[in-house]
C-alpha positions in Angstrom: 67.9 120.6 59.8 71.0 122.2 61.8 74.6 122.3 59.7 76.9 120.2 60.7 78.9 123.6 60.8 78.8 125.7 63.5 80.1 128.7 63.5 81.6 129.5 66.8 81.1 133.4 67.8 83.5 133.7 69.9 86.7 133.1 67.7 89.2 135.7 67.6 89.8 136.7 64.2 92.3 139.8 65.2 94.8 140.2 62.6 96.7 142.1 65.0 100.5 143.3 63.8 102.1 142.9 66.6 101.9 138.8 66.0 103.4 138.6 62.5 106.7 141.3 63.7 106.9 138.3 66.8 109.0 135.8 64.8 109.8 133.3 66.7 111.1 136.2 69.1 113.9 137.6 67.1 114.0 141.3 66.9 114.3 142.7 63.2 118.3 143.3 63.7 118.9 139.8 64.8 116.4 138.5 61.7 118.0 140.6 59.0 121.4 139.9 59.9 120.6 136.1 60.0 119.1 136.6 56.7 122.2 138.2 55.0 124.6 135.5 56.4 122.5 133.3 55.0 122.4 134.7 51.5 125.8 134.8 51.4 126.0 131.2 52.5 123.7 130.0 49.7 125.2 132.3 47.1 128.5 131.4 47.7 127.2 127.4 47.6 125.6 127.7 44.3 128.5 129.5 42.9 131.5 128.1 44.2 131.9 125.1 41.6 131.7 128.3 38.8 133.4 130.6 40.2 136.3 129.1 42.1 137.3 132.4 43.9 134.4 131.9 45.7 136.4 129.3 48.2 138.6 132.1 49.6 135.0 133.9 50.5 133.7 131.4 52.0 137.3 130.7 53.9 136.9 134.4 55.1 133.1 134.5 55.9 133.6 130.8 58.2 136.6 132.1 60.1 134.4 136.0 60.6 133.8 136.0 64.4 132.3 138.7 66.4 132.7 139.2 69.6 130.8 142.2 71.5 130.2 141.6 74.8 127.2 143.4 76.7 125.5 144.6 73.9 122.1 144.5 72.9 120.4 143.4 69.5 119.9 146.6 68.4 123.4 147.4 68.4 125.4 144.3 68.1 123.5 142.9 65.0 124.1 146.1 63.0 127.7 146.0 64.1 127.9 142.4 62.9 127.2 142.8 59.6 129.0 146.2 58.9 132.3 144.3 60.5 131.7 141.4 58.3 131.4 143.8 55.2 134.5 145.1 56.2 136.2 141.6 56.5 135.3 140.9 53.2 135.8 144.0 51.2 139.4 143.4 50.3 138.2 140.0 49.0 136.3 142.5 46.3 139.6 143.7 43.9 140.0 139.7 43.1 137.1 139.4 41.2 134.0 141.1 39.8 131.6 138.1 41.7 133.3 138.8 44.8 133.0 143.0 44.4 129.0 141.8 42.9 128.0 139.9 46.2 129.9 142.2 48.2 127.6 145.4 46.2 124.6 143.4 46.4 124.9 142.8 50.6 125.1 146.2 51.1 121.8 147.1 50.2 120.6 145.1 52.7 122.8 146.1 55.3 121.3 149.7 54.5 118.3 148.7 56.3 119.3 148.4 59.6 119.1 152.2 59.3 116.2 152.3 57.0 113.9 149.2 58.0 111.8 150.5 54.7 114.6 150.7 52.5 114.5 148.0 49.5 116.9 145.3 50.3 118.6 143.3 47.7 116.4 141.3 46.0 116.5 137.2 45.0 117.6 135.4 47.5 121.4 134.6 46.3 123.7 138.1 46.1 125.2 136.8 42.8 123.2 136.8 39.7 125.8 134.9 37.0 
């Protein structure tokens, strides 16, 4: 009696690196920084209704623009987040949340020279 199962030899079952790093074709620099703006969306969406000085980070982070022209990912994303950083910081000596989020983002802008470096943890910068 044959299975109704067949297994078919010539599947590829490589579980090759080089696929998972390909996400969705964004280099590491463009991914991470996409992840830390949005961590600092979410964070300051959960904790906006709490913590009303929140609204004048999130005022600052919506009007942040960069604008670097021929530059590639490699250099542009890194520059991106360390000039947002810096368009926040003085945001950080009105309140301990904003100095905490503000803390808490830099340990994940530290891997854009240290891809192995621990990030922050959680996914919102704020832990109230």
């Amino acid at each position: 009696m044959k299975d109704e199962f067949d297994f078919d030899e010539d599947a590829n079952f490589s579980f090759d690196d080089e696929e998972e790093d390909d996400d969705f074709g964004m280099t590491f620099e463009e991914d991470l920084y996409l992840m830390i703006r949005e961590k600092l969306r979410d964070t300051i969406q959960e904790y906006k209704a709490q913590f009303p000085v929140l609204k004048k980070l999130e005022a600052s982070v919506s009007s942040f623009k960069v604008k670097v022209p021929n530059t590639d990912d490699s250099k542009f994303y890194p520059l991106a987040a360390k000039l947002l950083s810096e368009h926040i910081k003085p945001l950080t000596e009105e309140s301990e949340e904003i100095m905490e989020i503000y803390t808490a983002m830099q340990a994940d802008i530290a891997r854009f020279k240290n891809q192995r470096a621990h990030g922050h943890e959680g996914d919102l910068y704020l832990s109230a």
